[in-house]
Jmol script that loads the backbone (N, CA, C; Angstrom):
load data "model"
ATOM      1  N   UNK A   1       6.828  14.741  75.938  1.00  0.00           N
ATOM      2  CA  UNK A   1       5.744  14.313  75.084  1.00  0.00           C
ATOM      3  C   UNK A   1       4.604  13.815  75.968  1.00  0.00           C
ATOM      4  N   UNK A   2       3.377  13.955  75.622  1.00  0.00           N
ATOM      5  CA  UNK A   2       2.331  13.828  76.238  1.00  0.00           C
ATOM      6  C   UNK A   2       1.420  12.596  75.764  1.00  0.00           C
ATOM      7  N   UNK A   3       1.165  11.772  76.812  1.00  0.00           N
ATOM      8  CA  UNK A   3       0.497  10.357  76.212  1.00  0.00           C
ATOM      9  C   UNK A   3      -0.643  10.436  76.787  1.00  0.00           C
ATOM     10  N   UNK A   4      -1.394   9.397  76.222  1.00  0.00           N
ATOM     11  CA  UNK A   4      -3.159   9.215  76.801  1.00  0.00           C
ATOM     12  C   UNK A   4      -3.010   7.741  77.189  1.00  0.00           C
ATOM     13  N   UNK A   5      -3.208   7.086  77.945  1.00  0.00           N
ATOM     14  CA  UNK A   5      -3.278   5.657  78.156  1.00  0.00           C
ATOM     15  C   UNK A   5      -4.552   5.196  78.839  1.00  0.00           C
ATOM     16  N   UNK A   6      -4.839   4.228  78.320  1.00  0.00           N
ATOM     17  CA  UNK A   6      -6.168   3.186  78.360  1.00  0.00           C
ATOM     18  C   UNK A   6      -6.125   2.136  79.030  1.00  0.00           C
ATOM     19  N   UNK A   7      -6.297   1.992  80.750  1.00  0.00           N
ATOM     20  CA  UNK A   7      -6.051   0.560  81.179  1.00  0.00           C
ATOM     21  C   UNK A   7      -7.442  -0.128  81.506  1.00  0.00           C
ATOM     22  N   UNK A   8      -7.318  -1.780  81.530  1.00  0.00           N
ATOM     23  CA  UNK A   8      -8.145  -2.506  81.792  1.00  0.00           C
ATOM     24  C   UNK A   8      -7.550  -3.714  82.787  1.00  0.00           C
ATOM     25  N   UNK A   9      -7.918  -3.540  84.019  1.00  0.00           N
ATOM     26  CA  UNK A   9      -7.248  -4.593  84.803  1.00  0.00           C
ATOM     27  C   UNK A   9      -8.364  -5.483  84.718  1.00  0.00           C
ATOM     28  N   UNK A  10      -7.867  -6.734  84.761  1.00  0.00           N
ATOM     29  CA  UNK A  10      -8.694  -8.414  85.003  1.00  0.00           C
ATOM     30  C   UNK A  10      -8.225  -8.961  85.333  1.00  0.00           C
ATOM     31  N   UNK A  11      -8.083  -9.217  87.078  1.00  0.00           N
ATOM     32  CA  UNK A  11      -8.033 -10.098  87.827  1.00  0.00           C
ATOM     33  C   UNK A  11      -8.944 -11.262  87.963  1.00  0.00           C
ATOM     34  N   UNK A  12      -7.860 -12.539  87.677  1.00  0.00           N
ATOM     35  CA  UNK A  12      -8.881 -13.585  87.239  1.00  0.00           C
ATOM     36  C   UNK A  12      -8.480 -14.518  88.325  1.00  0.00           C
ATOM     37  N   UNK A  13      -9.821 -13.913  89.503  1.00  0.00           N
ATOM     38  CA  UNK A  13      -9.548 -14.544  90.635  1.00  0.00           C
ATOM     39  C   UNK A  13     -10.750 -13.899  91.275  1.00  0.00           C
ATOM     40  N   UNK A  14     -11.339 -14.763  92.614  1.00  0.00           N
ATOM     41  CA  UNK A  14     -12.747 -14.340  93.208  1.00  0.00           C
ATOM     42  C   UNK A  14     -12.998 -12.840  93.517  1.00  0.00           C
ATOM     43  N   UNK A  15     -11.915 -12.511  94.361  1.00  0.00           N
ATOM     44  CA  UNK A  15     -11.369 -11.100  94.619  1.00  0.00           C
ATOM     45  C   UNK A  15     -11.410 -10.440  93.859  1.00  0.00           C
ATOM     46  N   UNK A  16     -11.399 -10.527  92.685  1.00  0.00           N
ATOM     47  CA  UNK A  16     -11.424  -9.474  91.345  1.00  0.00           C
ATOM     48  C   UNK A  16     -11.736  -8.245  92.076  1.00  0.00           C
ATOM     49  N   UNK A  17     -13.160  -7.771  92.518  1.00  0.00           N
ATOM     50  CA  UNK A  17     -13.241  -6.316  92.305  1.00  0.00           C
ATOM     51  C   UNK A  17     -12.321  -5.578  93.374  1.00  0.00           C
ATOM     52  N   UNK A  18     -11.752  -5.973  94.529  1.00  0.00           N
ATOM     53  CA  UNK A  18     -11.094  -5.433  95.650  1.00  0.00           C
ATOM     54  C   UNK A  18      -9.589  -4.701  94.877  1.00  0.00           C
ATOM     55  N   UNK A  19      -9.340  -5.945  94.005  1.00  0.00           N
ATOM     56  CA  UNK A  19      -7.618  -5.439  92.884  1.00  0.00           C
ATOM     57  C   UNK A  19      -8.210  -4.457  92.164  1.00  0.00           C
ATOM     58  N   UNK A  20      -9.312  -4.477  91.590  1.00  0.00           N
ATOM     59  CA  UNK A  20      -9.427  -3.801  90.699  1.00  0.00           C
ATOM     60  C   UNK A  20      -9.287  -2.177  91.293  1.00  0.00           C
ATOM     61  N   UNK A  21     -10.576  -1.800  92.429  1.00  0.00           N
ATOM     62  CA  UNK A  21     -10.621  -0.937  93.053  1.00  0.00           C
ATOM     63  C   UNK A  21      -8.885  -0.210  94.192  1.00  0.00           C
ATOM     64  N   UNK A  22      -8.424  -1.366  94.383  1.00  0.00           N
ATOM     65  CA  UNK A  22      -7.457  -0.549  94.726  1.00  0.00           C
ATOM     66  C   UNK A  22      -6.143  -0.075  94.073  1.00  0.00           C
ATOM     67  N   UNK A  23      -6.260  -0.639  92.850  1.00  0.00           N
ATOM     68  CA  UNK A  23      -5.522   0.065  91.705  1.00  0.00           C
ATOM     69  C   UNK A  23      -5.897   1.396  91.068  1.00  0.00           C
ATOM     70  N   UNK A  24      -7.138   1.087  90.928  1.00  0.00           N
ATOM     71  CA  UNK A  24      -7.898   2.576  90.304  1.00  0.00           C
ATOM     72  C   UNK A  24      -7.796   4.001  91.656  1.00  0.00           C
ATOM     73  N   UNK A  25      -7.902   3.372  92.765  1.00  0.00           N
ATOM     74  CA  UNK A  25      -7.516   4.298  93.958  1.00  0.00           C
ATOM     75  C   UNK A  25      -5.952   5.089  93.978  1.00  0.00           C
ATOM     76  N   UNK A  26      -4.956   3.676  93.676  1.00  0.00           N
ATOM     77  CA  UNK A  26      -3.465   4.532  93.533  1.00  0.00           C
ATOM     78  C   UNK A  26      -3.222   5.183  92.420  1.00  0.00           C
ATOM     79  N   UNK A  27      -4.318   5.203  91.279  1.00  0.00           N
ATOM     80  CA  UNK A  27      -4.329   6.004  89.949  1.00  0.00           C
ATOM     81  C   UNK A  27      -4.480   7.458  90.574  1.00  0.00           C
ATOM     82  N   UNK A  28      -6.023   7.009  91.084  1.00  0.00           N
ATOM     83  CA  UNK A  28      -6.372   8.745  91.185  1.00  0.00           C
ATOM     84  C   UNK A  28      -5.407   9.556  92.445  1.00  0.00           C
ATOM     85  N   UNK A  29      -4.554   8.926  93.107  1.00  0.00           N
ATOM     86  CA  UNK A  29      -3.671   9.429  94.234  1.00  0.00           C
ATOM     87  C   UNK A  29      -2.633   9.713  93.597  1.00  0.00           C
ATOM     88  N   UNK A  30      -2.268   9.867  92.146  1.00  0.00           N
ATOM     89  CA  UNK A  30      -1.456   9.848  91.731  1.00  0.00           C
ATOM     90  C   UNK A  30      -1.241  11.651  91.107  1.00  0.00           C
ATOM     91  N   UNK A  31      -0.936  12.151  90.316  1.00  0.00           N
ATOM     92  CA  UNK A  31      -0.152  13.688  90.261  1.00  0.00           C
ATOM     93  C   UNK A  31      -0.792  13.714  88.840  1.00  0.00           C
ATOM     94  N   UNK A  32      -1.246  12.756  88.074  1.00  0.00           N
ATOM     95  CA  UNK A  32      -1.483  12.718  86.694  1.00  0.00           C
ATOM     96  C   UNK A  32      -3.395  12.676  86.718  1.00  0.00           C
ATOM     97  N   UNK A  33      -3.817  13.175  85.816  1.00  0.00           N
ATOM     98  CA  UNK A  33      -5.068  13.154  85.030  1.00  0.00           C
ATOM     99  C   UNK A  33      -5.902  11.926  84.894  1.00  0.00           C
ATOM    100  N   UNK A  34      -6.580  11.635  85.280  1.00  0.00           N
ATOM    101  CA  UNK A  34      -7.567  10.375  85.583  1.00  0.00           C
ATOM    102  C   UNK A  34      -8.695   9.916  85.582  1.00  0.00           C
ATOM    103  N   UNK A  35      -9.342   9.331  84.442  1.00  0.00           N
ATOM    104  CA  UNK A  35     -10.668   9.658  83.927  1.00  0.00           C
ATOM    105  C   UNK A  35     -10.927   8.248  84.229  1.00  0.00           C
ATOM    106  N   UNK A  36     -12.108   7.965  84.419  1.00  0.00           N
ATOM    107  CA  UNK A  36     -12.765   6.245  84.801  1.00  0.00           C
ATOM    108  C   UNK A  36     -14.193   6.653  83.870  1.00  0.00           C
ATOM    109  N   UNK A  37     -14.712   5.090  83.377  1.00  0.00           N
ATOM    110  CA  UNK A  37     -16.111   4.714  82.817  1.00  0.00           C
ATOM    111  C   UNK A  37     -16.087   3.391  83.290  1.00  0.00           C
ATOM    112  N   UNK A  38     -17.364   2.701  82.483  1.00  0.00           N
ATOM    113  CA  UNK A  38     -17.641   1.575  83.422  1.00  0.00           C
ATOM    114  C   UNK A  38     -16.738   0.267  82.636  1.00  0.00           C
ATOM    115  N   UNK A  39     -16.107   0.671  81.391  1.00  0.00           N
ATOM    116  CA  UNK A  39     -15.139  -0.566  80.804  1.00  0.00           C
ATOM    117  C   UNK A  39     -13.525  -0.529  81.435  1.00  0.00           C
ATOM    118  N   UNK A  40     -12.772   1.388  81.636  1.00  0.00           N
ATOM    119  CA  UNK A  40     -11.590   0.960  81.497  1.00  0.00           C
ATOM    120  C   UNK A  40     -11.354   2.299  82.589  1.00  0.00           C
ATOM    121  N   UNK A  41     -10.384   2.968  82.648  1.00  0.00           N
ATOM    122  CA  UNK A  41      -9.339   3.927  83.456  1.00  0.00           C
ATOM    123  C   UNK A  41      -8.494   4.721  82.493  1.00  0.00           C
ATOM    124  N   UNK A  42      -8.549   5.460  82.108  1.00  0.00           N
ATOM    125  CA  UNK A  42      -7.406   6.428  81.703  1.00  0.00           C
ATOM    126  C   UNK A  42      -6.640   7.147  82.707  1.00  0.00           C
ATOM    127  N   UNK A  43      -5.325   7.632  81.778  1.00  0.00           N
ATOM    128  CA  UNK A  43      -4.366   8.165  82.821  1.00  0.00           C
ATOM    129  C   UNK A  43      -3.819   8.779  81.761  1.00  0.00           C
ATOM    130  N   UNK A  44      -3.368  10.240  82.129  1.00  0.00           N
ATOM    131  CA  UNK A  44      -3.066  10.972  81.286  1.00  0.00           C
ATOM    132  C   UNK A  44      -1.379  11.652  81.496  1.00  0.00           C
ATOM    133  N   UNK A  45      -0.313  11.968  80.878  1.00  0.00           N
ATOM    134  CA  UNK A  45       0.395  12.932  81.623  1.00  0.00           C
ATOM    135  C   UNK A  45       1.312  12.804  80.524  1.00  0.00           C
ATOM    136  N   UNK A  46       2.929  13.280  80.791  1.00  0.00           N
ATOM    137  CA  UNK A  46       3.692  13.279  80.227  1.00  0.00           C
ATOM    138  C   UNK A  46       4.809  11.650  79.993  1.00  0.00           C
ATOM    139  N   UNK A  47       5.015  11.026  79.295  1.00  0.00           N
ATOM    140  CA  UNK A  47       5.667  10.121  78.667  1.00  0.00           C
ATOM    141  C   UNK A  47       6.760   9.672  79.909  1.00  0.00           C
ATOM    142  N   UNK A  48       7.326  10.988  79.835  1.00  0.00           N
ATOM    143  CA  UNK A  48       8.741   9.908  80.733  1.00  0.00           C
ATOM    144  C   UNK A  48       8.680  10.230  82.728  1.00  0.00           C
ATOM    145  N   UNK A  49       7.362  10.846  82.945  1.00  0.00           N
ATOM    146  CA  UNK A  49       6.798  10.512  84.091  1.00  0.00           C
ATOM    147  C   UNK A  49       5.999   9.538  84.203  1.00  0.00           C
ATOM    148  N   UNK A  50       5.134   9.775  83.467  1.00  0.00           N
ATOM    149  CA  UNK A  50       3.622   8.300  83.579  1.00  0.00           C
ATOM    150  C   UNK A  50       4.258   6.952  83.647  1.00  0.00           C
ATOM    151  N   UNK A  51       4.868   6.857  82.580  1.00  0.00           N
ATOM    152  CA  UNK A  51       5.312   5.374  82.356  1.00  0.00           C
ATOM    153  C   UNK A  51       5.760   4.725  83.269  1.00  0.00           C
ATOM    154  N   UNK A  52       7.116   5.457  84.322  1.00  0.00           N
ATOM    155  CA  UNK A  52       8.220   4.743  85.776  1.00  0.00           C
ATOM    156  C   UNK A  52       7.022   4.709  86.268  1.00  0.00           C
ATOM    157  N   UNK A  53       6.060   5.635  86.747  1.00  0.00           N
ATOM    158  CA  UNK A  53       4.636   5.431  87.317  1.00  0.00           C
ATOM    159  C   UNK A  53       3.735   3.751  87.502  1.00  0.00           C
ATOM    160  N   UNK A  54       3.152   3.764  85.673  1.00  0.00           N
ATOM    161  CA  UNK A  54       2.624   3.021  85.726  1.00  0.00           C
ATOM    162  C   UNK A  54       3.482   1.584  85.699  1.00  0.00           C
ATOM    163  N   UNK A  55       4.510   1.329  85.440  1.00  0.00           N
ATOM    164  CA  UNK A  55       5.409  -0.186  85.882  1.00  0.00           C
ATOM    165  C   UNK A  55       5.747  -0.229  87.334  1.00  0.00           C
ATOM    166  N   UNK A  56       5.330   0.987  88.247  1.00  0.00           N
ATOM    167  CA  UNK A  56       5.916   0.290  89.320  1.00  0.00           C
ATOM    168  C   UNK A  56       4.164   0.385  89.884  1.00  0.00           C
ATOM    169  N   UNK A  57       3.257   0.578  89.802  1.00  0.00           N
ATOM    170  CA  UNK A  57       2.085   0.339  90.231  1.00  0.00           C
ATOM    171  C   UNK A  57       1.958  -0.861  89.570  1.00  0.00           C
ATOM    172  N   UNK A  58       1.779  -0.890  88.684  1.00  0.00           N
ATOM    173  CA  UNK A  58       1.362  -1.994  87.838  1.00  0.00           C
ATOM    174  C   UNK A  58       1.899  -3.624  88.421  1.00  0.00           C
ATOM    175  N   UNK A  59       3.604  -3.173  88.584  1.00  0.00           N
ATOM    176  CA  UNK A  59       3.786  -4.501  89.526  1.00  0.00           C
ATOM    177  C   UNK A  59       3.359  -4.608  90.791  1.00  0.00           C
ATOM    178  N   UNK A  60       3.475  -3.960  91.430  1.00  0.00           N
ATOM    179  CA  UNK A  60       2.773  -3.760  92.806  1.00  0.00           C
ATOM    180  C   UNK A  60       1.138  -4.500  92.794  1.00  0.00           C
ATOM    181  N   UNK A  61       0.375  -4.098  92.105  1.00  0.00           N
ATOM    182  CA  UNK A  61      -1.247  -4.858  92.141  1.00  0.00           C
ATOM    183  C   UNK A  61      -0.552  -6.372  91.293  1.00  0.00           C
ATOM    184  N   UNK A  62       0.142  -6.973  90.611  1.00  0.00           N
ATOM    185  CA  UNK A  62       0.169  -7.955  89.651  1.00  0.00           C
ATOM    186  C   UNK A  62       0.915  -9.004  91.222  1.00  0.00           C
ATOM    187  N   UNK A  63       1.703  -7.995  91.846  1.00  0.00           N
ATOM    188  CA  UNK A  63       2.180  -8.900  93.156  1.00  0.00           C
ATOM    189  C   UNK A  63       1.398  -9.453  94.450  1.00  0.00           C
ATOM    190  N   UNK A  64       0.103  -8.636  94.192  1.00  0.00           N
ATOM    191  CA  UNK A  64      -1.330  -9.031  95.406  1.00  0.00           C
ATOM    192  C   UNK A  64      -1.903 -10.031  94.752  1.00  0.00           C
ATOM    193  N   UNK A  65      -1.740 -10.410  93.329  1.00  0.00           N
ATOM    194  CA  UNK A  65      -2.347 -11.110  92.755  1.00  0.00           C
ATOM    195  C   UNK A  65      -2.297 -12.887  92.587  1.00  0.00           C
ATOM    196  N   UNK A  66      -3.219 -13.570  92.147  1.00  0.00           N
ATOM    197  CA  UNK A  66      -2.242 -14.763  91.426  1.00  0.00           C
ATOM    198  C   UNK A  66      -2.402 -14.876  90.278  1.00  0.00           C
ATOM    199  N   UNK A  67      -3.093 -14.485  89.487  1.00  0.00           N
ATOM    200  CA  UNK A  67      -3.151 -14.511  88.009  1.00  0.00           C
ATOM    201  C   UNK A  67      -4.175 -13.092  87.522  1.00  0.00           C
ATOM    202  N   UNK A  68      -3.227 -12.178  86.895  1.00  0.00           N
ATOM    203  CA  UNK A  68      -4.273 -11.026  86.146  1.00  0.00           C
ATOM    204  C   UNK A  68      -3.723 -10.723  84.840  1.00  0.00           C
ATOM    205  N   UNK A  69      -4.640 -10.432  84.087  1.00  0.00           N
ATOM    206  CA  UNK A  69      -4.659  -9.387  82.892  1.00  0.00           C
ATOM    207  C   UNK A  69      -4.622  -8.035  82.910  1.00  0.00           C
ATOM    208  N   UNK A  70      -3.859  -7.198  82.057  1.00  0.00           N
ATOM    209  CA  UNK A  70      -3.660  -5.690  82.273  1.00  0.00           C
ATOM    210  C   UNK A  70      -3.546  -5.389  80.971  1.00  0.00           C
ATOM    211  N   UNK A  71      -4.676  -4.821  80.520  1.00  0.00           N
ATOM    212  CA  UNK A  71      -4.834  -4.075  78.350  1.00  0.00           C
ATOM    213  C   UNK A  71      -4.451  -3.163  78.668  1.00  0.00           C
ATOM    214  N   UNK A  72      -3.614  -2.085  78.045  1.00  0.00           N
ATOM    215  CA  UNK A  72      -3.039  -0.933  77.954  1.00  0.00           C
ATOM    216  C   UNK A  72      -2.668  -0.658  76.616  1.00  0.00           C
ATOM    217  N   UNK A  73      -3.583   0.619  76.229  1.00  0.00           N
ATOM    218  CA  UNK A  73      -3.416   1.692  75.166  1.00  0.00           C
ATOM    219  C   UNK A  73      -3.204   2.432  75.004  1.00  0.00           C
ATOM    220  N   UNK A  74      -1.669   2.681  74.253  1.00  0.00           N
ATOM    221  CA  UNK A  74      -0.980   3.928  74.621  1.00  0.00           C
ATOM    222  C   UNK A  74      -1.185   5.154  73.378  1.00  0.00           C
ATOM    223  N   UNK A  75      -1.942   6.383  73.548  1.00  0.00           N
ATOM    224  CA  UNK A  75      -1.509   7.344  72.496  1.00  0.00           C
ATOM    225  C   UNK A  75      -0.601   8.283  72.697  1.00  0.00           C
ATOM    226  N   UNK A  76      -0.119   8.655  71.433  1.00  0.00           N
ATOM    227  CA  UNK A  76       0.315   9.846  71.868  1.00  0.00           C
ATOM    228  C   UNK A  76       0.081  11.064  71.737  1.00  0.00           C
ATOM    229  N   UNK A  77      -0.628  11.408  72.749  1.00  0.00           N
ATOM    230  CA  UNK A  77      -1.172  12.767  72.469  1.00  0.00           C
ATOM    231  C   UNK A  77      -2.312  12.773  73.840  1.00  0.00           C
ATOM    232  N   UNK A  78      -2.127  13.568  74.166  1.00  0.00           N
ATOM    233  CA  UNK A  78      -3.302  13.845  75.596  1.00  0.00           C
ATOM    234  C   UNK A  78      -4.126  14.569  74.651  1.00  0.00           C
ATOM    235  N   UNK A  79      -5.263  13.413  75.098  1.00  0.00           N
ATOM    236  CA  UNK A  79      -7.183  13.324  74.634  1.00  0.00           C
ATOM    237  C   UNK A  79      -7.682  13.269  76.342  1.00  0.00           C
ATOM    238  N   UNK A  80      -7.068  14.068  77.180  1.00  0.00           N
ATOM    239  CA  UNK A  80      -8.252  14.353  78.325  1.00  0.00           C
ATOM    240  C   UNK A  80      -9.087  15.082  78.092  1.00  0.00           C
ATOM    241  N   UNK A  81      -8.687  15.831  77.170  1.00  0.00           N
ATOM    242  CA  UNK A  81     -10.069  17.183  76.979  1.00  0.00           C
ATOM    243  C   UNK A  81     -10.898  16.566  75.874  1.00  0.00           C
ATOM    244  N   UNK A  82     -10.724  15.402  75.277  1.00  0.00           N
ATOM    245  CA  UNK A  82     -11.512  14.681  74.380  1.00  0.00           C
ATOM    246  C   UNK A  82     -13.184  15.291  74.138  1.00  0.00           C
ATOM    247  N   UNK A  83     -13.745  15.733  73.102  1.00  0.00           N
ATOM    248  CA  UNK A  83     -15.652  15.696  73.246  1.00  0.00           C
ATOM    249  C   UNK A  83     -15.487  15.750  71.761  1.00  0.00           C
ATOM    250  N   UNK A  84     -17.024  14.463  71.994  1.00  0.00           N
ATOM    251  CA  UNK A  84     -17.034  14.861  70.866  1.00  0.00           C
ATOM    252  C   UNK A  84     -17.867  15.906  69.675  1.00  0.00           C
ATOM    253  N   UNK A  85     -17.941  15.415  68.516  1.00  0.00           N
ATOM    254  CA  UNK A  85     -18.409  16.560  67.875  1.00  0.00           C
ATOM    255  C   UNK A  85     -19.330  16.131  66.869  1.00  0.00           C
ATOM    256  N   UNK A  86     -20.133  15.390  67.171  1.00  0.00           N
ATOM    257  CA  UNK A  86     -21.419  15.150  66.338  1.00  0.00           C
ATOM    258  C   UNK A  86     -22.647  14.980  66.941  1.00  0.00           C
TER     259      UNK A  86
END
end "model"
wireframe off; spacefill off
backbone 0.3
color backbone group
């Protein structure tokens, strides 16, 4: 099954943009689909790859950290080819 996911890291700490940027770096080094704007990160792929993916990245930046936030929105259904139509 194929998911769309929506992350927002907030590192709430001076450093902020260095976590931020080197998370979004091990995204796009990653084997999966990877879209950035200026609010959030998508990541695109199949369900029972993405996911072991994103929990072991996910701890990995939360362990450089001392205190962050991480929003994640999961669909199901890959919207990489998303446009719209009006």
């Amino acid at each position: 099954m194929n998911i769309s996911i929506d992350l927002t890291l907030s590192p709430l700490q001076d450093d902020y943009e260095k976590h931020v940027i080197d998370f979004i770096k091990v995204l796009r080094d990653s084997e999966f689909t990877v879209l950035e704007n200026p609010l959030s990160t998508q990541i695109f792929g199949d369900f029972d790859r993405l996911m072991p993916f994103l929990n072991q990245k996910i701890k990995e930046s939360f362990q450089k950290q001392d205190i962050c936030v991480l929003t994640m929105k999961v669909v199901k259904t890959d919207r990489s080819d998303y446009e719209p139509h009006f």
